[in-house]
Structure formats: C-alpha cells, structure tokens
C-alpha positions in Angstrom: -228.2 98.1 -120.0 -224.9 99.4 -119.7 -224.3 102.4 -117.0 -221.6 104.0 -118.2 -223.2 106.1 -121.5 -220.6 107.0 -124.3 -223.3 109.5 -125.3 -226.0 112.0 -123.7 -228.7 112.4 -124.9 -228.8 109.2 -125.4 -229.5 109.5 -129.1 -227.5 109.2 -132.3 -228.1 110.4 -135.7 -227.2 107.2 -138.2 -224.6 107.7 -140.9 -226.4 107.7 -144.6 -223.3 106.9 -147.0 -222.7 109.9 -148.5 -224.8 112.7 -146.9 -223.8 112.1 -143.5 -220.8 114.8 -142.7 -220.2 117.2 -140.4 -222.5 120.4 -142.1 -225.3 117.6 -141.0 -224.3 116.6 -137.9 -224.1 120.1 -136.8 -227.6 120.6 -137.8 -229.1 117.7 -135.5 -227.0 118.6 -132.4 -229.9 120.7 -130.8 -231.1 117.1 -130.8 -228.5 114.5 -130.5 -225.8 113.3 -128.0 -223.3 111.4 -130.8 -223.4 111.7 -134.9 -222.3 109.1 -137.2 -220.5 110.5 -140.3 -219.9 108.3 -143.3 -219.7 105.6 -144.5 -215.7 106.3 -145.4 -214.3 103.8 -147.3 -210.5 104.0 -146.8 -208.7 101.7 -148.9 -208.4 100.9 -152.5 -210.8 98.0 -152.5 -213.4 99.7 -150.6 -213.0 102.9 -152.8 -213.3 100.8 -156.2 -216.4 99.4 -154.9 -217.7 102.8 -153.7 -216.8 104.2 -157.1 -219.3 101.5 -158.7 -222.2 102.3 -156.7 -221.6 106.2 -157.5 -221.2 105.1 -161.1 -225.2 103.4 -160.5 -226.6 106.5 -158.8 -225.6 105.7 -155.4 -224.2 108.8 -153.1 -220.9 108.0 -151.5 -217.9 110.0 -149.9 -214.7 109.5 -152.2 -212.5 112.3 -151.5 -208.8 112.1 -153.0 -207.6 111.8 -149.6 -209.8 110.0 -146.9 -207.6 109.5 -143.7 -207.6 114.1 -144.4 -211.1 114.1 -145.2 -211.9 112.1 -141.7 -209.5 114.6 -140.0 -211.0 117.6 -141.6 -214.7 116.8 -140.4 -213.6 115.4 -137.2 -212.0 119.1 -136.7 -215.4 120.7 -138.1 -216.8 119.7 -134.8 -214.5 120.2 -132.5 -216.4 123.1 -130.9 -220.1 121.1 -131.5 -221.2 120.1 -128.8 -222.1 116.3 -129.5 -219.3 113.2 -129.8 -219.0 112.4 -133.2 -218.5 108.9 -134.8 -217.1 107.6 -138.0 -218.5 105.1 -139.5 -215.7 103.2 -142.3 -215.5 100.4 -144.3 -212.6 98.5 -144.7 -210.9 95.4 -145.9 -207.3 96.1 -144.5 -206.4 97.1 -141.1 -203.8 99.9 -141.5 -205.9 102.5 -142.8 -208.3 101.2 -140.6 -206.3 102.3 -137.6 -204.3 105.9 -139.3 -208.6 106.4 -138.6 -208.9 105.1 -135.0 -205.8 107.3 -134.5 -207.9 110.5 -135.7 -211.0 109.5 -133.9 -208.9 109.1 -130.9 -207.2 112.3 -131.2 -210.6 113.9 -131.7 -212.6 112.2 -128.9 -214.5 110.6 -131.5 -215.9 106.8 -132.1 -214.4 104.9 -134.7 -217.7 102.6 -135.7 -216.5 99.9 -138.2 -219.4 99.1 -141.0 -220.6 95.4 -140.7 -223.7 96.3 -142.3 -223.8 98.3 -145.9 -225.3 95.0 -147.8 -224.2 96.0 -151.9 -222.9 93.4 -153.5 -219.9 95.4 -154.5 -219.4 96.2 -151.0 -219.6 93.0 -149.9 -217.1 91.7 -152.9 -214.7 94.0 -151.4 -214.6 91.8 -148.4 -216.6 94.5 -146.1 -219.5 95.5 -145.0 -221.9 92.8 -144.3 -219.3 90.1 -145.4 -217.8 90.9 -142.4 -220.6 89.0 -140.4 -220.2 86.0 -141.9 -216.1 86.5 -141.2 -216.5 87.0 -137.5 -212.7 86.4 -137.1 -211.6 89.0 -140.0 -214.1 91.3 -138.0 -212.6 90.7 -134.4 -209.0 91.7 -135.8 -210.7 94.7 -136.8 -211.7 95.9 -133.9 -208.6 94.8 -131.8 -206.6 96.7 -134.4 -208.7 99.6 -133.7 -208.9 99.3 -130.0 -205.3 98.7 -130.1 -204.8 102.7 -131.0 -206.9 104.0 -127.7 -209.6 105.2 -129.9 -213.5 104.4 -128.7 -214.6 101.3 -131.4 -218.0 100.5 -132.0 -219.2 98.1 -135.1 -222.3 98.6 -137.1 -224.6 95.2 -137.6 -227.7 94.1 -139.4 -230.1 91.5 -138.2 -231.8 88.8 -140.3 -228.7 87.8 -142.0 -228.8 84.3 -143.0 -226.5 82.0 -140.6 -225.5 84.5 -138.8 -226.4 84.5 -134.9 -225.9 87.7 -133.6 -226.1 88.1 -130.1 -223.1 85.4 -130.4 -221.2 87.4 -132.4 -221.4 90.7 -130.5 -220.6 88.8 -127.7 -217.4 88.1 -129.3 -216.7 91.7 -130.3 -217.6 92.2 -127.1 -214.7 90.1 -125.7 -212.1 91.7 -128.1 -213.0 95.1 -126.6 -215.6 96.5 -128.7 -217.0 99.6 -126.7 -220.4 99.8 -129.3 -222.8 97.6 -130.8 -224.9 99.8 -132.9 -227.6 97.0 -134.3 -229.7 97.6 -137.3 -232.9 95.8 -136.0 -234.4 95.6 -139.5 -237.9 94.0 -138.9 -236.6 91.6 -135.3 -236.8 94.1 -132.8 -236.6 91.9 -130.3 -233.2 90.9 -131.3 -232.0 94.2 -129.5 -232.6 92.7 -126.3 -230.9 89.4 -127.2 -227.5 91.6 -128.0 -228.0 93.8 -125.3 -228.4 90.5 -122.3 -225.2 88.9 -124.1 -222.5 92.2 -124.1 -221.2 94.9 -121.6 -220.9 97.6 -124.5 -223.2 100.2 -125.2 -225.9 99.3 -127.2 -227.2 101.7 -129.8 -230.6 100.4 -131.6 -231.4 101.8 -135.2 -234.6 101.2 -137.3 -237.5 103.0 -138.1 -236.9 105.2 -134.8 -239.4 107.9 -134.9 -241.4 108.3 -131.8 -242.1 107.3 -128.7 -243.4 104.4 -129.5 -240.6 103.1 -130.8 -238.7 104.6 -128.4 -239.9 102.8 -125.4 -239.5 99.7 -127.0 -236.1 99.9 -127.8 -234.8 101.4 -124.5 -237.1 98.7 -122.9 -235.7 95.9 -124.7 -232.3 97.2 -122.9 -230.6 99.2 -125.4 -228.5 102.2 -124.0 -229.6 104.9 -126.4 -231.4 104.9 -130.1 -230.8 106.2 -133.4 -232.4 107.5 -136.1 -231.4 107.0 -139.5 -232.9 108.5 -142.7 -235.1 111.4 -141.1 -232.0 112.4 -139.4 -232.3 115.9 -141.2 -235.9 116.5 -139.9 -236.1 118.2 -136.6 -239.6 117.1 -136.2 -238.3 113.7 -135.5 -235.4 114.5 -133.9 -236.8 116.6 -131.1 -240.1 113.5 -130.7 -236.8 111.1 -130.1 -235.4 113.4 -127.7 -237.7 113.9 -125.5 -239.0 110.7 -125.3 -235.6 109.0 -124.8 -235.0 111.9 -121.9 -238.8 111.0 -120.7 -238.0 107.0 -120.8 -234.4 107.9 -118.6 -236.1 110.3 -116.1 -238.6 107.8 -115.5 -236.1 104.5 -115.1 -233.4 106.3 -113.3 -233.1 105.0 -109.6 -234.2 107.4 -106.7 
C-alpha cells in the first residue's frame, strides 16, 4: 500500500465514456476524493472510432475541439473540492501530452485508457490494444510524465496473454504515479499489482459496500472506485464511510 495518497477520501468515481464530466463529478464530491472524466478520445483515429460507436448507440464525448473541451471541464472544477482526472484514449503521443499539459496546469491526473475493449477502439490502436503493446503503452506514459502532469493508466484483468502485475510493474518503472485496475471477476489480482508497484493503486469493480470495500483495501489497494452507480449517492456515501472506517481502523497509533 502506497503512503503517499494522490487522493482523500480515498475514493474515486470511474469515468463512464460519455457521461462522466464535470456537472457529474461535482455531484459526487460530497462523496469522493478524485473524479475520472471521460473517456476523451483526442486524435483523429480515436475520434473516427468514437464516432462508430456513437453511430451504434454508444454515448461518447466528441466535441469539435477536445484538448478545449478537457480545459473547459478541468476549469469547471477548479473551485470543487475533489482532484479530478481525465481519463483519454489515444494512439499518438502529441495530443496525448497538449492533455498532460492541461491536467498539469489544473492539478489534475492525466489517466491513459488501457482498458475500453470495442473493437473499433481497439482497431484504433488504443484502449485495450495497448496491453498487448506494453512498449507503445510505456512511451505513453513517459510522454506524459515528461510534461510534469500526475499519469495514471486504466487496466483490465483477464485479458488473454497478458500478465498484469508484470506489466504495471513496468509502467511503474517508467514513472506511472496510478494503476487504476479493472478487477473484472479476479479480485485477487489487485493484490498481485499492488505487491509488484510503488504507485497508487486504485481498484474498480462492482464496488458498492463494505463488503467489497474491505476486500479491496485489504488486498493492498490505496483507495477504490466505483463505476456505473457513480450517480447514486446511496452508494457513494456506503463507499465512503467504509473506506474512512477501513483507514481509521489500519492507521498506525
């Protein structure tokens, strides 16, 4: 467990392509230490593909202008009192970093998506086809780290031949601050990420109570998130006060 927390509370609300901006992350931040807008895709290739899951019913972001749509919700919260994140997909690094330079600027994380699974994501040579490019994904995040900005990457587990608690090692060792893991149904693969990086580890999947609380924070993850009830303060205020419950207790004397 990492000592140094990029977030308090200790709990995120998960980006949802599409829904997640700044209107919403207001909303949770009775609730929430950190807020993941996005997904953002910021370059052509992302955006075509983006466009094709709109045109099947999908909700995404595709402003005319991303790098001033970032800017604009990064500025919506600059009086909130949570750290929001950013959570982008893309396939080259120079808009990639024009957004580290905004999150930066804005005390915000850049997260980089190595997790939205569409195929027409994926075609655009992001999202989860970044885990099976581990070296495409590292110059991603040195580019990003490069800027000053606070870098995190978003990864799914039970993807075939990909070991993960390898390859956030590695991300790791190019300076990612962040590993925000998508446990899907291998929860205990949180604690094998957590025992191989230094960065902050943020666990995500059906978070919803205590419960599930305690067993992420006890597998070693620095702080949860919750994803698609992120807009229900029912569930927000359970995860709250059972992550501050789970700190109070494990905190030294």
């Amino acid at each position: 467990m990492n000592s140094r927390p990029l977030f308090e509370p200790r709990v995120a609300a998960a980006s949802l392509s599409g829904a997640s901006d700044a209107e919403w992350a207001e909303a949770a931040a009775d609730y929430v230490g950190c807020a993941f807008l996005g997904g953002v895709a910021l370059d052509e290739p992302t955006r075509r593909a983006a466009r094709q899951l709109v045109d099947r019913d999908r909700e995404e972001f595709l402003p005319a202008d991303p790098h001033h749509f970032v800017n604009s919700q990064l500025r919506a919260l600059d009086d909130v009192p949570i750290r929001p994140a950013v959570n982008v997909r893309s396939s080259t690094l120079v808009p990639l970093e024009d957004a580290a330079d905004l999150c930066r600027d804005h005390d915000a994380i850049l997260e980089i998506n190595a997790h939205c699974r569409q195929e027409e994501m994926c075609d655009a040579r992001a999202g989860e086809a970044l885990l099976h490019q581990p070296g495409r994904l590292c110059k991603q995040v040195e580019a990003a780290t490069a800027t000053g900005a606070t870098v995190g990457v978003k990864v799914r587990a039970e993807v075939d031949g990909v070991d993960l608690p390898a390859l956030a090692a590695d991300l790791d060792a190019v300076g990612a601050d962040l590993i925000h893991v998508d446990a899907m149904d291998s929860e205990p693969v949180v604690a094998d990420v957590a025992d191989a990086v230094d960065a902050f580890v943020v666990a995500n999947n059906e978070v919803r109570d205590e419960a599930s609380v305690r067993e992420y924070l006890e597998y070693g993850a620095d702080a949860v998130s919750v994803g698609r009830p992120s807009d229900d303060p029912r569930v927000l205020r359970r995860v709250r006060e059972a992550t501050d419950a789970w700190f109070r207790e494990e905190a030294p004397p």
